[in-house]
TORKE-703744 format. One record per residue (C-alpha): residue in one letter; x negated, z negated, y negated. Coordinates in steps of 0.5 Angstrom, whole numbers. Each point is the difference from the previous one (the first is absolute). Example, Ala and Ser with C-alpha at 12.3 -4.5 7.8 and 13.67 -1.06 7.14 Angstrom:
2
- r | X | Z | Y
- A | -25 | -16 | 9
- S | -2 | 2 | -7
! end
This chain:
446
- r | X | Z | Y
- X | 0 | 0 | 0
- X | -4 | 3 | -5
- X | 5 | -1 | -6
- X | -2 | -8 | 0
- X | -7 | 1 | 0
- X | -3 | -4 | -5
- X | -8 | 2 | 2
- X | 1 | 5 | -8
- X | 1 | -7 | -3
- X | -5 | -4 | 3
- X | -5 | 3 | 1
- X | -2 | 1 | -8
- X | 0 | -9 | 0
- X | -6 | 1 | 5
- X | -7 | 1 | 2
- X | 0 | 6 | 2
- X | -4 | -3 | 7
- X | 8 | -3 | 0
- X | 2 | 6 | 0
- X | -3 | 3 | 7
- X | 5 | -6 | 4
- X | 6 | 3 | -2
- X | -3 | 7 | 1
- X | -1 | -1 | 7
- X | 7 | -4 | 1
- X | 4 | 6 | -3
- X | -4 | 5 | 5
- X | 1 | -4 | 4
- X | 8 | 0 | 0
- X | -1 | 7 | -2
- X | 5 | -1 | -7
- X | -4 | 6 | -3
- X | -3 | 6 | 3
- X | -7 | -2 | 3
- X | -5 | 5 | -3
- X | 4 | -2 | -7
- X | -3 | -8 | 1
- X | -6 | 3 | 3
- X | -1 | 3 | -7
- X | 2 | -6 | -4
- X | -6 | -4 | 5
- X | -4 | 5 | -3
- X | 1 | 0 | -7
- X | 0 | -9 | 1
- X | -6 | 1 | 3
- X | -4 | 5 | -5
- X | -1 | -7 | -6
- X | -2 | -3 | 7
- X | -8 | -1 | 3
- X | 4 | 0 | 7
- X | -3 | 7 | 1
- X | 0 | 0 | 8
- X | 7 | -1 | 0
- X | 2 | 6 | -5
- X | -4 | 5 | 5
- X | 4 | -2 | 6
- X | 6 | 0 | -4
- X | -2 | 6 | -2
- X | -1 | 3 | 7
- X | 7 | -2 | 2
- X | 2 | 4 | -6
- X | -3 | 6 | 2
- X | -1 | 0 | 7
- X | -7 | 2 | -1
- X | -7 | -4 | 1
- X | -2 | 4 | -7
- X | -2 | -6 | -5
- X | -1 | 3 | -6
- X | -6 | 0 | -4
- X | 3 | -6 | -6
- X | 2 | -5 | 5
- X | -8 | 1 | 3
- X | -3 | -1 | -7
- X | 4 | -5 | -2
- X | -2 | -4 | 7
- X | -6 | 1 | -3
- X | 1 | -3 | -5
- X | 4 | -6 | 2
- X | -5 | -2 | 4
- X | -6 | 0 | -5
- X | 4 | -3 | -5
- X | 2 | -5 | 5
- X | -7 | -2 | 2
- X | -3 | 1 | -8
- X | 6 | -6 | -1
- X | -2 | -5 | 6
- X | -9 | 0 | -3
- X | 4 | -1 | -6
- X | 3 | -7 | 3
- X | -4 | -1 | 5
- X | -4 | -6 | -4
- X | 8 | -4 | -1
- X | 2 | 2 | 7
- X | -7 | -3 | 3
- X | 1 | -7 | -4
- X | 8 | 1 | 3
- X | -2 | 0 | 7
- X | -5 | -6 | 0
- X | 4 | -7 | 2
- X | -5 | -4 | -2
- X | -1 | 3 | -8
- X | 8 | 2 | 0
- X | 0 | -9 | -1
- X | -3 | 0 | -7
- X | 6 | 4 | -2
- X | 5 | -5 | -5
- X | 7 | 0 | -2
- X | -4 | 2 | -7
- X | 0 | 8 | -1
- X | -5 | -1 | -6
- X | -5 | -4 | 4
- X | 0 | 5 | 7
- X | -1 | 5 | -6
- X | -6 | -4 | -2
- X | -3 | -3 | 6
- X | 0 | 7 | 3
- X | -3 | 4 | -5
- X | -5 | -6 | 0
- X | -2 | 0 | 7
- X | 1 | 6 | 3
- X | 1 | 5 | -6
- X | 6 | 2 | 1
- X | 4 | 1 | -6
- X | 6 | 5 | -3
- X | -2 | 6 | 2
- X | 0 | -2 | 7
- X | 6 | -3 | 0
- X | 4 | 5 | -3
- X | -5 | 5 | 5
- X | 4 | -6 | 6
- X | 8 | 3 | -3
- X | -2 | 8 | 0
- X | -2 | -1 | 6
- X | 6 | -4 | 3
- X | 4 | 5 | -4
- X | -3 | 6 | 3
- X | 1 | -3 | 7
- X | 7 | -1 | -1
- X | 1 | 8 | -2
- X | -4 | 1 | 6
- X | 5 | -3 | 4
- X | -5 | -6 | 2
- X | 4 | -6 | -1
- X | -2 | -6 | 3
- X | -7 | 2 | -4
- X | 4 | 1 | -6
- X | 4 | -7 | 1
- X | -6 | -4 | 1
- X | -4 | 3 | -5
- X | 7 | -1 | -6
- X | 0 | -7 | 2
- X | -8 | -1 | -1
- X | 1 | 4 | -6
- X | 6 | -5 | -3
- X | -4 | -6 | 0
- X | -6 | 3 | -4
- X | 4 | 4 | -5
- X | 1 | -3 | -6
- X | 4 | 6 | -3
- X | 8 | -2 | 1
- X | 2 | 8 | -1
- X | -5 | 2 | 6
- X | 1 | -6 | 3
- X | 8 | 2 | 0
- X | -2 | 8 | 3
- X | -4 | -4 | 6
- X | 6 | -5 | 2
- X | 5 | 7 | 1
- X | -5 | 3 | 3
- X | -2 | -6 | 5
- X | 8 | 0 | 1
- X | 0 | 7 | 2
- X | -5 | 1 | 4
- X | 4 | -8 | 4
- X | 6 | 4 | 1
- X | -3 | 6 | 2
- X | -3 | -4 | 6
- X | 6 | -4 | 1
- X | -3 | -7 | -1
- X | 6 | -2 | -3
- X | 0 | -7 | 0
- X | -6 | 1 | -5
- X | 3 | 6 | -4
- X | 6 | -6 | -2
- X | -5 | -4 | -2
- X | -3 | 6 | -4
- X | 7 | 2 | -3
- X | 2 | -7 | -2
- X | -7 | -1 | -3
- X | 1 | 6 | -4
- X | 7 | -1 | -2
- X | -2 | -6 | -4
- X | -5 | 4 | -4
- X | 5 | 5 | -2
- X | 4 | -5 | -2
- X | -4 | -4 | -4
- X | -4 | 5 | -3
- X | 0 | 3 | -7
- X | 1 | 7 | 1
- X | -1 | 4 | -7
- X | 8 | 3 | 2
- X | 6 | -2 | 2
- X | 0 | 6 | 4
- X | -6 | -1 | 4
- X | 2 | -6 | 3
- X | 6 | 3 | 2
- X | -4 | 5 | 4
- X | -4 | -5 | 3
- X | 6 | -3 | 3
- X | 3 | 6 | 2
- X | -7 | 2 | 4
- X | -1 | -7 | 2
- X | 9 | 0 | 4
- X | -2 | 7 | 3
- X | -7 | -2 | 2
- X | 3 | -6 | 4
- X | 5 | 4 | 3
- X | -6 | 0 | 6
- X | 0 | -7 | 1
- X | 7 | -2 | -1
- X | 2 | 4 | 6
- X | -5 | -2 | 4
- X | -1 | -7 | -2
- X | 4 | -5 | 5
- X | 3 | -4 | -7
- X | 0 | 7 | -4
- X | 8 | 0 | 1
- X | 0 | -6 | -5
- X | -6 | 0 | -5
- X | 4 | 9 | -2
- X | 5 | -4 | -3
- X | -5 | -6 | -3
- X | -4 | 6 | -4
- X | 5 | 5 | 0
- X | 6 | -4 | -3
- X | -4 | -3 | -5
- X | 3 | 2 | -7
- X | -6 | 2 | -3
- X | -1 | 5 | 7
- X | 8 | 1 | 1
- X | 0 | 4 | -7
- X | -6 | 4 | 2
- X | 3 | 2 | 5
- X | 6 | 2 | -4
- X | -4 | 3 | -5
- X | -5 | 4 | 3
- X | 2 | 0 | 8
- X | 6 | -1 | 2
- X | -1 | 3 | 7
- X | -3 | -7 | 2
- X | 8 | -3 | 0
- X | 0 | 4 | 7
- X | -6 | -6 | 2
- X | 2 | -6 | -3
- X | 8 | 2 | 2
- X | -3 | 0 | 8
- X | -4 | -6 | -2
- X | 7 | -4 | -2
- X | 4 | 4 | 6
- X | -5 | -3 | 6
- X | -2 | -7 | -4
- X | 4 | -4 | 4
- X | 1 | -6 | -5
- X | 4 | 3 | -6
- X | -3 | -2 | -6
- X | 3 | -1 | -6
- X | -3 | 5 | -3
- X | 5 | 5 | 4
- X | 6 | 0 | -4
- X | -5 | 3 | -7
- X | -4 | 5 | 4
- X | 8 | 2 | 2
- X | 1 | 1 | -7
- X | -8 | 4 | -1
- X | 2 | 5 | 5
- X | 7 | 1 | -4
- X | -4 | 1 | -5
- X | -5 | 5 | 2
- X | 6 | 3 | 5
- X | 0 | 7 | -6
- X | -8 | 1 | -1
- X | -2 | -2 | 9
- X | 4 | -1 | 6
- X | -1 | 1 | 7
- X | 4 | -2 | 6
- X | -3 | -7 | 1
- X | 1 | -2 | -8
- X | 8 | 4 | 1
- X | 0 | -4 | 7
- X | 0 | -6 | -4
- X | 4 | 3 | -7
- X | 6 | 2 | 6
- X | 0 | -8 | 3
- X | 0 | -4 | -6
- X | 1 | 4 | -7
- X | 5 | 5 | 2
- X | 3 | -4 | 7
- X | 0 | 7 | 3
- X | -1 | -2 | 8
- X | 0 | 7 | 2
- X | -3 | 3 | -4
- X | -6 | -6 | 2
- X | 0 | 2 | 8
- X | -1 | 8 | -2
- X | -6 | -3 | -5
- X | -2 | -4 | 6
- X | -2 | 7 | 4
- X | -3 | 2 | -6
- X | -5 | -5 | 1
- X | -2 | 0 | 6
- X | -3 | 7 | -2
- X | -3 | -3 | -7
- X | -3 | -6 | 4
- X | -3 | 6 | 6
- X | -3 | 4 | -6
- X | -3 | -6 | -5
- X | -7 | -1 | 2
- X | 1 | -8 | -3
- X | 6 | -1 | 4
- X | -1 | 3 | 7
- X | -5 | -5 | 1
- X | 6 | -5 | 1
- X | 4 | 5 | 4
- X | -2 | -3 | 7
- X | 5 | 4 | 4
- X | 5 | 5 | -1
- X | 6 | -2 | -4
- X | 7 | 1 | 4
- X | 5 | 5 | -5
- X | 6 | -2 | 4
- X | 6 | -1 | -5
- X | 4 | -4 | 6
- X | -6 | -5 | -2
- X | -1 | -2 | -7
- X | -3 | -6 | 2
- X | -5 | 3 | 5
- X | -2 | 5 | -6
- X | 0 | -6 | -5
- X | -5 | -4 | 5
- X | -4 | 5 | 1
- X | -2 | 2 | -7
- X | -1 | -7 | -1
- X | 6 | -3 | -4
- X | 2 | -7 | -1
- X | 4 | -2 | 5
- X | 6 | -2 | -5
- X | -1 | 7 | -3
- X | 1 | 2 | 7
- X | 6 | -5 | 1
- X | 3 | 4 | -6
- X | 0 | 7 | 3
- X | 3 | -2 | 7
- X | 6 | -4 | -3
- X | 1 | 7 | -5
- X | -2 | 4 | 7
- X | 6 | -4 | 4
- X | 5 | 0 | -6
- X | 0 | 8 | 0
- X | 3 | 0 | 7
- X | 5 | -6 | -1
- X | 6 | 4 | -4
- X | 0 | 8 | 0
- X | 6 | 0 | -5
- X | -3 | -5 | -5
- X | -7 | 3 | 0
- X | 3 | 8 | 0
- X | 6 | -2 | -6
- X | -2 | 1 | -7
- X | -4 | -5 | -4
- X | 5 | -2 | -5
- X | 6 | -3 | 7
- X | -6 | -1 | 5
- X | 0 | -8 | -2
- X | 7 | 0 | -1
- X | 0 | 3 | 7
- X | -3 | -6 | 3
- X | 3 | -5 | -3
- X | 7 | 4 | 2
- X | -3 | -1 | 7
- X | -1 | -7 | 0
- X | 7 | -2 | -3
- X | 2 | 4 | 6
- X | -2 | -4 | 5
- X | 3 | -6 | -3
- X | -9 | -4 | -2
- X | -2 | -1 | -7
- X | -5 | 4 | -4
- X | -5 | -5 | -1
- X | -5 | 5 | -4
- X | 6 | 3 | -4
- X | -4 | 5 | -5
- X | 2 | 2 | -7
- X | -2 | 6 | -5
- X | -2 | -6 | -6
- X | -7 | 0 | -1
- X | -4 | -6 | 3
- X | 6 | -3 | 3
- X | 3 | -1 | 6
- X | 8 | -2 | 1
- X | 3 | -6 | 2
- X | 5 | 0 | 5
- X | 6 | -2 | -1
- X | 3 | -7 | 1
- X | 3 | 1 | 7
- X | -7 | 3 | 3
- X | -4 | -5 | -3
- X | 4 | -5 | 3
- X | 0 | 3 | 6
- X | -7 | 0 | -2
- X | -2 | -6 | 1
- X | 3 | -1 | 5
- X | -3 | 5 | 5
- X | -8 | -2 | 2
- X | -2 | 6 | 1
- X | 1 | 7 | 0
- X | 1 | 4 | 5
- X | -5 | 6 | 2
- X | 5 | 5 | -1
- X | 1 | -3 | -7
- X | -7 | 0 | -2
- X | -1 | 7 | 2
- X | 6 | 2 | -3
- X | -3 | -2 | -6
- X | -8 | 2 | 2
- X | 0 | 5 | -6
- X | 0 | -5 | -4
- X | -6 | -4 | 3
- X | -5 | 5 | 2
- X | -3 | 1 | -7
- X | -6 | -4 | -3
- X | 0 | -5 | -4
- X | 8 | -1 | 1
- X | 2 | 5 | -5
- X | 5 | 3 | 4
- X | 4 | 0 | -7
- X | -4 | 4 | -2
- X | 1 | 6 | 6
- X | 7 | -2 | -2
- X | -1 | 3 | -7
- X | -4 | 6 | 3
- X | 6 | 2 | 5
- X | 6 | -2 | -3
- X | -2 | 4 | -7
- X | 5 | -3 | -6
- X | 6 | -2 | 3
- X | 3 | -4 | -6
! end
C-alpha cells in the first residue's frame, strides 16, 4: 500500500545513512519497482564513502560486473583520505588506548587539555584530526569505530556547537548497530541539550526537535518500553506543536502509541482532539480509525479502518516491528482483530458489544435515524418492561422515567439480560456518552 507510504516525508528529517534501512524495507515489500529503489540507494550513496556497497549496487542494477571508471578512482581516494586521517589522530588514539594513561584524565575538560599538550604533545589539531576521522569512518560506514571515536572526542571537546554535531552522529551510528538501550541513552542526553540550548532562531530549535522525533522512531519500536516513552516526548506541548506545525504525519506513530498503551493516559482525550484538529492537513486509517471511534462514534466505519490498518501496519517499516504475527481481518471477530492489532481490552469491549447490537434488532437497525430510538422503545413498552435507559434529543440530557417506571424501578433489583440488550446502543460507547450518539441518530427531532 504505496499510498500510506511515509518514506518521502521521513526521509528528508535524517542522516542519509538512516535512509538506507528503510530502503531495504521497501525492497523488501516490494511497494515500489525494484530498479526504482535501487536507484534511490545509488544516488544516497553518492554523498557517502561507502563506495564498495554503491559498486555491488551497481552490479545489481546493471546486471553486468563492469564497474565504471569514477567508483575506481574515488575508492582510491577514500582509501587514501581515510588513511591520511588515521596518521593524523594517531598520536590521541594512541593515548586513548592506553588504560594506564587514560586515568589521569579528569572531569575538567581544561585541564585534560593542558595536562595533554604538556605530557604528550597532544594539542588542538590532534583533537580535531581525532573528530574528521571518527566522522569519515562514520561516512565509511564503519560504525563502531565511528561510536568510539565520537564518544572520546566528546569528553576533549570544549566547542559546545561541534560537541553537539559529534552527539547525532554518536546516536546514529548507536542506531544503525541496533545498540538500543545505549541509543536511548544518547537520545535523552541530546533532548536535553535541544531544549536547554540558546538557539539564534526559534525555527532552528523547532527542526531540531523534528530531527530528534523521527530519529527516535528507530529506537522506540525496537525499544522494550518504546510504547511508553513516544507518548512521553511526543505529546509534549513543545513537541506536539511541532508536529502539527511541521510533521503532522507523525500523529500516525503517536496514535499507535495510544491505541497498543494498554494503560489509557490522561492525555488521551486532548490528543483526541489533535487528531480532530489536523484530520483536513493528515489523516491515515489509524488516525481515521480513532476519528471514527471517539470523534464521530462511527463503529462502521471504524471496523473498515481497521482492515486498512492492517496494511499501513504490514507496510511501515516502524510498525512492522511490533506486528509479531498475522492479523485476522474476519468481520465476524471484531474482538479477535482489536486483539491483535494491539488495542486496549476496553476498546475491545466496545466494539464487541456494538458487533453483537447489530445483530439484535434488524428492523430497529434498518428503520430511519429519526424513528429508530423510537422503534426500540416502542419494543420494550410492548413487552410490558421499563426502558431504564430512556434517551432524549435534549443535548446532554438523559429523560427521567416517568413515575410508575420509577417506582417499578426501585422495586425490581436487576435488569434482566433482555433489558440491558435492548438498550445495549446506549452502553457500548466510550466515556458514557451515549446522549451524544442520541443526538447524532435522531437529528433535530424537537
Amino acid at each position: 500500500m504505496a499510498e500510506y507510504d511515509l518514506t518521502l516525508w521521513i526521509a528528508p528529517n535524517l542522516d542519509r545513512h538512516l535512509v538506507f534501512p528503510l530502503l531495504e524495507f521497501l525492497q523488501e515489500r516490494q511497494l515500489y519497482d525494484d530498479n526504482h529503489v535501487l536507484k534511490a540507494k545509488i544516488n544516497l550513496l553518492n554523498n557517502t564513502n561507502m563506495v564498495d556497497y554503491a559498486m555491488d549496487i551497481h552490479k545489481t542494477l546493471y546486471h553486468t560486473e563492469d564497474i565504471p571508471q569514477d567508483m575506481v578512482e574515488r575508492r582510491a581516494d577514500v582509501v587514501a583520505r581515510l588513511k591520511s586521517l588515521e596518521d593524523a589522530a594517531a598520536p590521541l588514539v594512541a593515548f586513548l588506548q592506553n588504560p594506564a594513561v587514560v586515568q589521569e584524565l579528569r572531569a575538567d575538560k581544561h585541564y585534560n587539555l593542558q595536562m595533554l599538550n604538556d605530557k604528550y604533545q597532544i594539542g588542538a589539531a590532534q583533537i580535531e584530526a581525532l573528530y574528521q576521522y571518527a566522522k569519515f569512518q562514520f561516512e565509511c560506514g564503519s560504525y563502531s569505530g565511528a561510536a568510539d571515536y565520537l564518544y572520546q572526542y566528546r569528553a576533549l571537546c570544549t566547542n559546545s556547537e561541534r560537541s553537539l554535531n559529534a552527539l547525532w552522529g554518536k546516536l546514529a551510528a548507536e542506531v544503525l548497530m541496533q545498540n538500543w538501550d545505549i541509543a536511548l541513552e544518547e537520545l535523552n542526553r541530546l533532548k536535553e541539550i535541544i531544549d536547554s540550548k540558546n538557539f539564534s532562531s526559534p525555527i532552528n530549535q523547532v527542526q531540531s526537535r523534528i530531527w530528534l522525533m523521527h530519529w527516535s522512531l528507530f529506537i522506540f519500536f525496537n525499544h522494550d518500553n518504546g510504547r511508553t516513552q513516544i507518548i512521553d516526548l511526543f505529546n509534549q506541548d513543545k513537541y506536539l506543536n511541532a508536529i502539527q506545525t511541521s510533521a503532522p504525519h507523525l500523529l500516525r506513530y503517536l496514535a499507535t502509541a495510544f491505541i497498543v498503551n494498554k494503560r489509557r493516559r490522561p492525555q488521551f482525550k486532548d490528543f483526541i482532539k489533535v487528531i480532530q484538529q489536523e484530520q483536513n492537513s493528515y489523516k491515515d486509517p489509524i488516525t481515521e480509525f480513532l476519528a471514527c471511534v471517539y470523534v464521530n462514534y462511527d463503529f462502521d466505519g471504524a471496523q473498515k479502518k481497521m482492515r486498512e490498518c492492517e496494511e499501513v501496519i504490514l507496510n511501515d517499516p516502524f510498525l512492522v516491528q511490533k506486528q509479531k504475527r498475522r492479523i485476522s481481518c474476519n468481520a465476524d471477530d471484531p474482538v479477535g482483530f482489536a486483539s491483535n492489532l494491539g488495542l486496549t481490552d476496553e476498546l475491545s469491549m466496545q466494539l464487541n458489544r456494538y458487533h453483537e447490537s447489530r445483530s439484535y434488532d434488524a428492523s430497529a437497525s434498518e428503520a430511519p435515524k429519526s424513528t429508530r430510538a423510537a422503534t426500540v422503545i416502542k419494543k420494550s413498552e410492548s413487552e410490558g418492561k421499563p426502558d431504564l435507559n430512556c434517551v432524549t434529543t435534549r443535548t446532554g440530557k438523559r429523560s427521567r422515567p416517568c413515575s410508575w417506571k420509577r417506582r417499578k424501578c426501585k422495586k425490581q433489583k436487576q435488569s434482566t439480560a433482555e433489558d440491558v440488550d435492548l438498550n445495549i446502543q446506549c452502553k457500548f460507547l466510550p466515556n458514557n456518552t451515549d446522549c451524544m450518539l442520541a443526538n447524532q441518530q435522531h437529528g433535530n427531532t424537537n
